[in-house]
Backbone bond lengths (Angstrom), bond angles and torsions (degrees), N, CA, C in turn:
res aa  C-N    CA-C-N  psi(-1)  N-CA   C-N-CA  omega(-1)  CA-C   N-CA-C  phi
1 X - - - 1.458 - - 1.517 111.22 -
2 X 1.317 111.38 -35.15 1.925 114.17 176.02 1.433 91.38 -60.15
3 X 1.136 148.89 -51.07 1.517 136.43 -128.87 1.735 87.11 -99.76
4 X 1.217 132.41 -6.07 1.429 142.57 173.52 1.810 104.04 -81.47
5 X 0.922 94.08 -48.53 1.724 117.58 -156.47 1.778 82.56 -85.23
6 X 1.407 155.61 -62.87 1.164 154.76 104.29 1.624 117.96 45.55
7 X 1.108 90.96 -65.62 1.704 105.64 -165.21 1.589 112.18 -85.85
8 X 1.880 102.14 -50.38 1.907 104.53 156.84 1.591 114.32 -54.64
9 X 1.262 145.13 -58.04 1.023 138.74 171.52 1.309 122.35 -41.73
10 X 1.755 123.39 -19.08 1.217 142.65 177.32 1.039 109.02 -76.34
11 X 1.254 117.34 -54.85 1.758 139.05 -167.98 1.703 114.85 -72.38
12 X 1.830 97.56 -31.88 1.487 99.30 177.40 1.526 113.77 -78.94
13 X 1.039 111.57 -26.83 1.588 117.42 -179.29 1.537 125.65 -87.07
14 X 1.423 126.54 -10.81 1.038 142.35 -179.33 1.480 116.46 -47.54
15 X 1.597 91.88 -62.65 1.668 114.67 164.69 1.761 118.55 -44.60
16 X 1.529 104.68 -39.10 1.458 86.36 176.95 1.199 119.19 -111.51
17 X 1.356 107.02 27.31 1.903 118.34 179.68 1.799 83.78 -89.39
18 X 1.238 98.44 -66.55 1.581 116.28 -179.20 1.384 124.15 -21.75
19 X 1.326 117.63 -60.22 1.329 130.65 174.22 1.875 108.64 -84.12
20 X 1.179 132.10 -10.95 1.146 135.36 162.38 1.514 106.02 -87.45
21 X 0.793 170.66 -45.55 1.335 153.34 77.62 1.479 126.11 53.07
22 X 1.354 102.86 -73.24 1.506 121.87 -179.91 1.752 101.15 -66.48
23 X 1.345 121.95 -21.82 1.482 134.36 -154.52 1.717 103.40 -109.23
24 X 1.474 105.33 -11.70 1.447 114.46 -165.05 1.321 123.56 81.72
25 X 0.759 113.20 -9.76 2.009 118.11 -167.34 1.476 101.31 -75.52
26 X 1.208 121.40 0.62 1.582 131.04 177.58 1.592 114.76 -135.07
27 X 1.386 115.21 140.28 1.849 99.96 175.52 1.606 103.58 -112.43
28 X 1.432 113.10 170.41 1.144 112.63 165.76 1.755 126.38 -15.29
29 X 0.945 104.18 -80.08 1.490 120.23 176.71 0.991 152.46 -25.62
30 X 1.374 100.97 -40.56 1.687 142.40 163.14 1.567 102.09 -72.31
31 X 1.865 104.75 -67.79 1.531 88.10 -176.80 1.432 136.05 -38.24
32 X 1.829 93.79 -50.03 1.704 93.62 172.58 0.956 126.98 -47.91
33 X 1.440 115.02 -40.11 1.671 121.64 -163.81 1.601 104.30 -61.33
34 X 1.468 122.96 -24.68 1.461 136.04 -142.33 1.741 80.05 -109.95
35 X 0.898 126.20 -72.00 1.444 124.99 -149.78 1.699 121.19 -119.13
36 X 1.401 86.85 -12.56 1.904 94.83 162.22 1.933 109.14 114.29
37 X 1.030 99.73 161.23 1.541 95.68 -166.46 1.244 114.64 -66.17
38 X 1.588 108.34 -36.70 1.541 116.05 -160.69 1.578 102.11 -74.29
39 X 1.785 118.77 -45.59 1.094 110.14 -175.01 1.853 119.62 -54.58
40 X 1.637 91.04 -44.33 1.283 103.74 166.75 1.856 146.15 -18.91
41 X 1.752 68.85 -58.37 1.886 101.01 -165.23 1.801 88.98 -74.77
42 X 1.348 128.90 -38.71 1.190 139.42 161.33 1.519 116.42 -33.62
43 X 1.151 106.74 -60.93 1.610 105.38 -170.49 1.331 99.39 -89.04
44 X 1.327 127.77 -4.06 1.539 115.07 165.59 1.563 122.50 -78.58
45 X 1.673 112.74 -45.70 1.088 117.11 145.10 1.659 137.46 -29.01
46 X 1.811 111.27 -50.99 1.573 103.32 170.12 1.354 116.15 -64.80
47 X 1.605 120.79 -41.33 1.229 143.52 -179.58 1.520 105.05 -39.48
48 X 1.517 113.73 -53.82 1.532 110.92 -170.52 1.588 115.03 -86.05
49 X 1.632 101.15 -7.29 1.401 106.40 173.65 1.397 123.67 -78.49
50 X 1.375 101.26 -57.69 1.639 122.30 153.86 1.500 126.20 -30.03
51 X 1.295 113.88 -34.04 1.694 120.85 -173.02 1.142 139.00 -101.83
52 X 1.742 92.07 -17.99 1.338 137.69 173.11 1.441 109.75 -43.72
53 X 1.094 150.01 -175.02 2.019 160.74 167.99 1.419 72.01 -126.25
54 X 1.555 102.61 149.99 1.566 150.73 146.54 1.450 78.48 -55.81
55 X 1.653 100.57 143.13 1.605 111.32 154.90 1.896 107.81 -88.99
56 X 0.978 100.41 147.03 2.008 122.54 -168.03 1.860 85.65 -89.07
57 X 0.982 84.34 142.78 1.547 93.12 155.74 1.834 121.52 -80.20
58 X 1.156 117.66 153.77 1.634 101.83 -162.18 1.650 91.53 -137.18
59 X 1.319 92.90 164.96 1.953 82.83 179.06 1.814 103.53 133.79
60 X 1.246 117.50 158.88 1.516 115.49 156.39 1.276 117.82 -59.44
61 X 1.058 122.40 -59.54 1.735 145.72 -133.14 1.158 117.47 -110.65
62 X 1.565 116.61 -7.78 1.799 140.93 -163.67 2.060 79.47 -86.46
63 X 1.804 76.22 120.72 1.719 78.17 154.65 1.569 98.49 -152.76
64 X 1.000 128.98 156.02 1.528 141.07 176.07 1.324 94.75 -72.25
65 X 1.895 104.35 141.42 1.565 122.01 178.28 1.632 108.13 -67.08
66 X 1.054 129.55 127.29 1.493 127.80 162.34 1.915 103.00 -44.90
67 X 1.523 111.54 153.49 1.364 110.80 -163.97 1.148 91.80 -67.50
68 X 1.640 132.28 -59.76 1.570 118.04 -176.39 1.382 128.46 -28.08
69 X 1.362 101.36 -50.65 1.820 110.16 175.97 1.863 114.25 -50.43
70 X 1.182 94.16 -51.76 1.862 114.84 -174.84 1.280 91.73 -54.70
71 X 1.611 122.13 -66.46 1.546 112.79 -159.28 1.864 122.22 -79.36
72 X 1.491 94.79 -6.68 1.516 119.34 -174.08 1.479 100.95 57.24
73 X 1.640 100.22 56.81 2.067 104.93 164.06 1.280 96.34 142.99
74 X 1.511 115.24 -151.08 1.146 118.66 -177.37 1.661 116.82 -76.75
75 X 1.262 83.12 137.91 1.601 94.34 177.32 1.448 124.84 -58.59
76 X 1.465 138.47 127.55 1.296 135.07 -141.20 2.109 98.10 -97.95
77 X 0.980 121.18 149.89 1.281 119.10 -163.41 1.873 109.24 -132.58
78 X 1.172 138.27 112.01 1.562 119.13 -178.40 1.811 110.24 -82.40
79 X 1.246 91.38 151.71 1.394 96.55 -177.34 1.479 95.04 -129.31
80 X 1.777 102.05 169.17 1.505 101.13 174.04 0.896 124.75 -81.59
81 X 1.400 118.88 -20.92 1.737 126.02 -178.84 1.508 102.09 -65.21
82 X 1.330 117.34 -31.21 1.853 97.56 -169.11 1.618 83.70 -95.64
83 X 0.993 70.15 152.96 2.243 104.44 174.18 1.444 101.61 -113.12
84 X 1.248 132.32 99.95 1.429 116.03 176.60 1.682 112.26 -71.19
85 X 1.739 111.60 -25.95 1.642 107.42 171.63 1.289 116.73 -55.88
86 X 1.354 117.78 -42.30 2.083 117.88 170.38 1.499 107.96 -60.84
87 X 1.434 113.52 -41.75 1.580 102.46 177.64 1.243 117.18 -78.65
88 X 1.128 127.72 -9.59 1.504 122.09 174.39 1.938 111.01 -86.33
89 X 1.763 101.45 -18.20 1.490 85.83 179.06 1.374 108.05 -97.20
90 X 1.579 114.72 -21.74 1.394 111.34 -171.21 1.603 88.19 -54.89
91 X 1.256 119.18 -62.70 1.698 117.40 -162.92 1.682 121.00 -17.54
92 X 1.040 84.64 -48.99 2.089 113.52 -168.13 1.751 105.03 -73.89
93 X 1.563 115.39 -31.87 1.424 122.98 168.01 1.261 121.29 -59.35
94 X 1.629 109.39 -19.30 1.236 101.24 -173.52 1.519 131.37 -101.10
């Protein structure tokens, strides 16, 4: 029954190792120690993904496609009236 009682106390705290962590208020080290390497090595990974800059395009001549060009026409727009989940099943009904 401890190793029950163990594992919820595990599960409740995860969330705020996580976001303390993500916030800095925690370093590597600690997390592992708290919740294990693998989960750890995990949130270090999103962490460095997340924080990271987009790479820029570099160059003279680099210019971004106007949206027309990208979408080849008009640019596509969602509305509330279409449901794309009804249009994707009507499709298959037919």
């Amino acid at each position: 029954m401890t190793g029950d009682k163990t594992q919820a106390a595990s599960d409740a705290l995860t969330p705020l190792i996580r976001d303390a962590y993500y916030a800095g208020r925690l370093d590597f080290a600690t997390v592992a120690a708290v919740i294990g390497t693998e989960q750890a090595m995990r949130m270090r990974l999103l962490k460095n993904t997340v924080d990271r800059d987009p790479p820029l395009p570099s160059g003279k001549n680099v210019a971004l496609p106007f949206d027309e060009a990208f979408y080849h026409g008009k640019v596509p727009t969602w509305t509330a009236e279409r449901n794309t989940e009804t249009d994707a099943h009507s499709d298959d009904s037919e």
